[in-house]
C-alpha positions as CSV (number, residue, x, y, z in Angstrom):
1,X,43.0,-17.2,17.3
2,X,45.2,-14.3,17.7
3,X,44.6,-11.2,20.1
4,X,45.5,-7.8,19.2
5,X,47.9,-5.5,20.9
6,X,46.5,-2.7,22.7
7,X,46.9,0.5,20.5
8,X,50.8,1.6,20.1
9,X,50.2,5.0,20.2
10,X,53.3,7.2,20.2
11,X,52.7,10.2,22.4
12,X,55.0,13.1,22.2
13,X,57.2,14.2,25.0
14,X,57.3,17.2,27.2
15,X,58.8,19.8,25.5
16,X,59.9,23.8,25.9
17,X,57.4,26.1,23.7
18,X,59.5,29.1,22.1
19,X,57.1,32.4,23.2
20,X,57.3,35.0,25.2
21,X,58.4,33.9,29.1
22,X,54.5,34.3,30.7
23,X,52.6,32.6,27.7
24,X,55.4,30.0,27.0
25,X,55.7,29.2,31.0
26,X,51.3,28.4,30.6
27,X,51.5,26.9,27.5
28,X,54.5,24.5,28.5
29,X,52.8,24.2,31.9
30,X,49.5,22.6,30.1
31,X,51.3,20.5,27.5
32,X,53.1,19.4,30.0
33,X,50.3,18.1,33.0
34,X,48.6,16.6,29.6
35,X,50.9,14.2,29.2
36,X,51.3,13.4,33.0
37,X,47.4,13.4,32.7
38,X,48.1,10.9,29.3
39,X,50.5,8.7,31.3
40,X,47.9,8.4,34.2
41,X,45.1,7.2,32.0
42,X,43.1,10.2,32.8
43,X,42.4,11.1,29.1
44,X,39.2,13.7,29.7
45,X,41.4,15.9,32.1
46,X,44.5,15.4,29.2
47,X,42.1,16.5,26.2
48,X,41.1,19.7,28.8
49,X,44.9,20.6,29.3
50,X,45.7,20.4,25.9
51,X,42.8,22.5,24.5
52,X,44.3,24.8,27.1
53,X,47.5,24.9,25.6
54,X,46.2,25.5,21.8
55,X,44.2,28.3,23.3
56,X,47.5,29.9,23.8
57,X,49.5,28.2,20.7
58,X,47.1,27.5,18.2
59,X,49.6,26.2,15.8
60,X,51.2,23.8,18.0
61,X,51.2,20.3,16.1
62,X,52.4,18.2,18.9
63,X,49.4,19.2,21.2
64,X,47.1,18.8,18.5
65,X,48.6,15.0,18.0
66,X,48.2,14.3,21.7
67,X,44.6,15.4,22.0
68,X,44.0,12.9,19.2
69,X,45.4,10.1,21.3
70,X,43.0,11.0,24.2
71,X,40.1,11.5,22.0
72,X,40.8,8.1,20.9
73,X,41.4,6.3,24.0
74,X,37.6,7.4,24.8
75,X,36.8,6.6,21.2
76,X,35.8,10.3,20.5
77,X,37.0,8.9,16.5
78,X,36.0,11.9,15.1
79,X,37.5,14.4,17.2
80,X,40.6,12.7,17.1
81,X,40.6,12.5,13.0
82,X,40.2,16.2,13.0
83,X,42.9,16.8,15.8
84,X,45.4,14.6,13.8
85,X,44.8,16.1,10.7
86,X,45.5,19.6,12.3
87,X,48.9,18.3,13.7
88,X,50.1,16.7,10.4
89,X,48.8,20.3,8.6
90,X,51.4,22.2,10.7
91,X,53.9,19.7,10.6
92,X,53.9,17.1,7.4
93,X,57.2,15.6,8.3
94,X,57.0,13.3,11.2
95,X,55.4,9.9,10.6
96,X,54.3,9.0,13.6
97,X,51.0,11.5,13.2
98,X,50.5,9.3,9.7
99,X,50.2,5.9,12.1
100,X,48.3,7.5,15.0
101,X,45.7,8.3,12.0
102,X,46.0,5.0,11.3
103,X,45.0,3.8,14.5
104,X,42.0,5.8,14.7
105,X,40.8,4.5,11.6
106,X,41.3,1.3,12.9
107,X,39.3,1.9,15.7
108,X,36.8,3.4,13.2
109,X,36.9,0.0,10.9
110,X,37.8,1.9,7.8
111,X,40.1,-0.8,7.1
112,X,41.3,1.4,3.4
113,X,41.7,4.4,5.1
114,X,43.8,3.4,7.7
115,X,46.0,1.1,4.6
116,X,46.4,4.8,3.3
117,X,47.9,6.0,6.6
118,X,49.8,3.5,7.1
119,X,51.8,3.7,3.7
120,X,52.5,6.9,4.1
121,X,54.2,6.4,7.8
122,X,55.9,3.2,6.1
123,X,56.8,6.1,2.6
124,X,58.3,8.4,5.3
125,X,60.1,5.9,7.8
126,X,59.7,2.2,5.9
127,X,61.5,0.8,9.0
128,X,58.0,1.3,11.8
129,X,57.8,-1.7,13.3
130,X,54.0,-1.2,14.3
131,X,53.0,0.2,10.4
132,X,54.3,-3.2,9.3
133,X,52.5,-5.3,12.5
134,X,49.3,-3.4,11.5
135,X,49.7,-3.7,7.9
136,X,49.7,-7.6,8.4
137,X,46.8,-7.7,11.1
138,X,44.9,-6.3,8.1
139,X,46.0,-8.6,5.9
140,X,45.4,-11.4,8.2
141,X,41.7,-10.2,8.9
142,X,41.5,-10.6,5.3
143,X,42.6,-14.5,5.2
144,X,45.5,-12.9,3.5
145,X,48.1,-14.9,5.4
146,X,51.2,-14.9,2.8
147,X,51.0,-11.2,3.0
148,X,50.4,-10.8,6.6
149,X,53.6,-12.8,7.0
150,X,56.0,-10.9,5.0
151,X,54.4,-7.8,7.1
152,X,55.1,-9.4,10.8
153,X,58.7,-10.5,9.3
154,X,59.2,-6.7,8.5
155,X,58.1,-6.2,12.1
156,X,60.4,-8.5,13.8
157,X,63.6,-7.6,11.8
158,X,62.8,-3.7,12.9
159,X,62.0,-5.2,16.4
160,X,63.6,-8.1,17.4
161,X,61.5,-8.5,20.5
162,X,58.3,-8.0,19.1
163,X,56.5,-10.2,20.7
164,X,52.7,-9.4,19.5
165,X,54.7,-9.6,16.0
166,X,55.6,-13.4,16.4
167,X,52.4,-14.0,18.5
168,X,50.4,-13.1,15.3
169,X,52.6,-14.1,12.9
170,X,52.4,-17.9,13.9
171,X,48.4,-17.6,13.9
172,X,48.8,-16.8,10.5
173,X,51.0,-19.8,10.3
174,X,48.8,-22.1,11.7
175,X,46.0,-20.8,9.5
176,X,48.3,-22.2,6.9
177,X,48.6,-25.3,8.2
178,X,52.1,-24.7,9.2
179,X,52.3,-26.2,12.6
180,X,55.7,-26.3,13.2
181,X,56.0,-22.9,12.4
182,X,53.6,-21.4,14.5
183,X,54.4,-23.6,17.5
184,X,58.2,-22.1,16.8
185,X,56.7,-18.6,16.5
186,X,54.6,-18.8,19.7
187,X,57.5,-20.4,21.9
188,X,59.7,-17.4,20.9
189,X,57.1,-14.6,21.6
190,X,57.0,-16.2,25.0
191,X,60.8,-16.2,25.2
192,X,60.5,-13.0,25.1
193,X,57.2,-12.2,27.4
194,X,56.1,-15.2,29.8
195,X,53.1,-12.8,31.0
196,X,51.3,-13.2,28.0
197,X,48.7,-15.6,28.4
198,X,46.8,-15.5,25.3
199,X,50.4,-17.1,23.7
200,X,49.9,-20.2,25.8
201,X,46.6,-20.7,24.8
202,X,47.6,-20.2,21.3
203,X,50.3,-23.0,21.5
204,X,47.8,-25.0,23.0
205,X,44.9,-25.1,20.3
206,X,48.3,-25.8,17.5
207,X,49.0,-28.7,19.8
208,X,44.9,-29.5,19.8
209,X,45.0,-29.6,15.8
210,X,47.8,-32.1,15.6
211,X,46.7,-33.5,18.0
212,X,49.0,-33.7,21.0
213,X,46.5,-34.0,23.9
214,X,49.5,-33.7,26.8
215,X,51.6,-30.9,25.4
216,X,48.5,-28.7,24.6
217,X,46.9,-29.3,27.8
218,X,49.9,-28.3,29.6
219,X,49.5,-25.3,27.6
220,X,46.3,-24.6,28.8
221,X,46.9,-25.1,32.4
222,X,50.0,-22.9,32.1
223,X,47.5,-20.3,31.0
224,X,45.5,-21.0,33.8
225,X,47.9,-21.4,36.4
226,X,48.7,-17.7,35.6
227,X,44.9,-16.3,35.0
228,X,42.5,-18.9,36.2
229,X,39.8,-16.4,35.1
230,X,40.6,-17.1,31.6
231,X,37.8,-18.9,30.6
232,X,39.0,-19.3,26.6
233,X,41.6,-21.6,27.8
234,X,39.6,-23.3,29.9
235,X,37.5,-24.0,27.2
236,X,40.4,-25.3,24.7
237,X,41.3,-27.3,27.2
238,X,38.1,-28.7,28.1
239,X,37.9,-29.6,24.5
240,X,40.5,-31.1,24.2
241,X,39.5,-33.5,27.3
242,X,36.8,-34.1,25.4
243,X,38.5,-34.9,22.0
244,X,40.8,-37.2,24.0
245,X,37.5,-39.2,25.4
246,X,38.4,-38.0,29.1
247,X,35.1,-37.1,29.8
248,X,35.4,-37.0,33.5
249,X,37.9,-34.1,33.1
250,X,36.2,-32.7,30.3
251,X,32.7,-32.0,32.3
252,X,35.0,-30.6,35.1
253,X,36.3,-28.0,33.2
254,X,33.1,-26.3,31.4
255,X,31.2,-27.1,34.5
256,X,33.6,-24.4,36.2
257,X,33.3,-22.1,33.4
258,X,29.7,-22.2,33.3
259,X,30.0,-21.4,37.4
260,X,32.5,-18.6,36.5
261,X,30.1,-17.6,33.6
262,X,26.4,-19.0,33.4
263,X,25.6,-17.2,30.5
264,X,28.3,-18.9,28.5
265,X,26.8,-20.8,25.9
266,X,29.9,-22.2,24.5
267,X,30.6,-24.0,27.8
268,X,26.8,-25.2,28.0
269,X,27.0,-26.5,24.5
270,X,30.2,-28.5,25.4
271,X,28.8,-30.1,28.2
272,X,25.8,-31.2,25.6
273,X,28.4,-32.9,23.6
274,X,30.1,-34.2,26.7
275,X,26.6,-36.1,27.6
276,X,25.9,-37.3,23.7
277,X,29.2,-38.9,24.0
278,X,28.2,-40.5,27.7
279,X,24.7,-41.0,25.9
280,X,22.5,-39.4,28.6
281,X,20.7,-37.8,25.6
282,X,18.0,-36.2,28.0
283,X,21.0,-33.9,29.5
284,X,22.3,-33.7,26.6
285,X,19.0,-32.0,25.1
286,X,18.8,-29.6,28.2
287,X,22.3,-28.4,27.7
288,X,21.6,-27.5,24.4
289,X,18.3,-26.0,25.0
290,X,20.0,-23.7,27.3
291,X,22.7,-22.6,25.1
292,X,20.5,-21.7,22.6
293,X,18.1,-19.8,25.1
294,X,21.5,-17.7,25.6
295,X,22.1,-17.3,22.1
296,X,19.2,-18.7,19.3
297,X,21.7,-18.4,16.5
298,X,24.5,-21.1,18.1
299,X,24.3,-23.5,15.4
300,X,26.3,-26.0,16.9
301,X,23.8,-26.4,19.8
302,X,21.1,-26.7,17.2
303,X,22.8,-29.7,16.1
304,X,23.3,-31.4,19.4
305,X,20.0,-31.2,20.3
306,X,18.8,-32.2,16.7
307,X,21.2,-35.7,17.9
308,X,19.9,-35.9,21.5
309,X,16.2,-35.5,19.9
310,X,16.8,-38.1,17.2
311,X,18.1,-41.0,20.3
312,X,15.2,-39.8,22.2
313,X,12.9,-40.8,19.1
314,X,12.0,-37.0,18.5
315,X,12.1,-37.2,14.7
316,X,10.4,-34.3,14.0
317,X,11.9,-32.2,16.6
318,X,15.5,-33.4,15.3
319,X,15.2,-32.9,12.3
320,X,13.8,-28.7,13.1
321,X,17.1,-28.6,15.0
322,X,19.6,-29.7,12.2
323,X,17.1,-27.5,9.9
324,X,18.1,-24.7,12.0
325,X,21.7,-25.4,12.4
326,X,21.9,-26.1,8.7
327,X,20.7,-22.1,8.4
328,X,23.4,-21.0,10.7
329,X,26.5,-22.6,8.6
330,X,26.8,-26.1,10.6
331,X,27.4,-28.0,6.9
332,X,27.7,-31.3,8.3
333,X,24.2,-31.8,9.0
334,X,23.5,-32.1,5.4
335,X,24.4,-36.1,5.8
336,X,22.0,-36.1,8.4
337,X,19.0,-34.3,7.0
338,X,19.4,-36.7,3.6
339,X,19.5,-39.7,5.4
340,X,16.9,-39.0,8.1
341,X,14.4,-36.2,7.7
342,X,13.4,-36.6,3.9
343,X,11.6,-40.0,4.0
């Protein structure tokens, strides 16, 4: 898993507006509360101060590029496209409008549009550290991970403390199957930011997969220590309890998530495979049955009921389940549908 950084926009700064002293002093005077308003998270009252300032200098790129950062903080997409494009019409020459337009394609998923913007930030200034971090989370969305690589490399060398760069870049590692690497990757992007829990959590499912029970729960409980509201690793770590056979510790662990969260089906379903593996296949069955009441198209809880049905000497009922689960992408049922449910 790897988690996005929030979106790098580039704001420009306050500036002095070259008109005559009255005008200029209003039009400075909004630009300037608009990116106070900007800075305060207070993006409606920025986009009002701005349009107040274009009023007055209706040419003036960098308000027109700030208003498109507001507009897309509220996810006003199109507004923003049209206020970008205004700003890079009066002014072709500064790259940073080219990767704010990439960023609101982003958050418009047109993935090819925003691989246009990006290359021509990267043709006007081929050292952005964010054009090359996005570049690669697009290539890495497309299972592309040799590519995304040599895209987070670009980011670090430009960077050297990019720590969403190395965070990313040993997910696309571990997608590899380069555990060392990843586990190197993460350690160094929390070297250089401790506060980032989703790193720990990270480290601990590359521990998980080669299966280093201690060091990835202590991974996890660092996490935790820091956010205990951060039910993912509480999951991965429940997991790996129950990978390790520790089911005492495992049912502890999505017990509390499903008190945190009793909607979360993930945590239900785990506490299904928790009881198949204590064989108390009645639990097990209501476990399941609950997760899929929270979400009918969880395929692994189809096939953990399918098994709790099947010990309880529900055939037909188990063999439904794997049927279902089957449907919804859970391949290894196959073995059990052949063997079982076609007599």
């Amino acid at each position: 898993m790897f988690l996005l950084a929030t979106l790098s926009f580039r704001a420009q700064d306050t500036v002095k507006v070259a008109m005559p002293a009255d005008t200029e002093q209003q039009a400075e005077q909004n630009y300037n509360l608009g990116i106070e308003a900007m800075q305060k998270h207070d993006y409606q009252l920025a986009i009002t101060l701005f349009s107040k300032c274009l009023l007055i200098k209706p040419t003036f790129d960098k308000a027109y590029a700030n208003r498109a950062i507001a507009f897309t903080q509220i996810k006003k997409y199109t507004q923003a496209l049209n206020d970008i494009n205004a700003a890079i019409y009066y002014n072709q020459d500064n790259p940073e409008y080219f990767f704010n337009k990439s960023l609101i394609f982003w958050g418009m998923h047109e993935k090819d549009s925003q691989v246009v913007a990006l290359d021509h930030c990267l043709k006007m200034n081929r050292e952005h550290p964010e054009a090359h971090y996005y570049k690669g989370l697009i290539y890495f969305e497309n299972n592309e991970y040799e590519n995304a690589i040599v895209q987070y490399d670009l980011a670090i060398r430009y960077k050297p403390g990019y720590c969403y760069a190395y965070n990313d870049r040993g997910s696309a590692k571990r997608s590899m199957q380069n555990y060392d690497g990843a586990i190197e990757d993460y350690r160094k992007a929390l070297e250089l930011d401790s506060s980032q829990i989703f790193v720990y959590n990270n480290l601990g499912s590359v521990y998980r997969m080669t299966k280093e029970y201690t060091k990835a729960i202590d991974a996890y409980s660092t996490a935790l220590n820091k956010n205990p509201d951060f039910l993912l690793a509480l999951i991965n770590r429940g997991a790996t309890h129950l990978e390790n056979n520790n089911l005492d510790a495992a049912r502890h662990d999505f017990e509390l998530v499903v008190k945190k969260d009793p909607r979360n089906f993930s945590a239900l379903n785990n506490l299904a495979s928790v009881e198949i593996k204590n064989r108390d296949y009645k639990k097990a069955k209501d476990y399941a049955s609950r997760s899929i009441e929270i979400n009918a198209r969880n395929g692994a809880a189809y096939y953990n009921r399918g098994i709790a049905r099947q010990m309880l000497r529900e055939e037909q009922g188990s063999c439904e389940d794997w049927e279902r689960a089957l449907e919804l992408g859970v391949l290894v049922v196959k073995s059990f549908i052949q063997s079982t449910c076609n007599e």
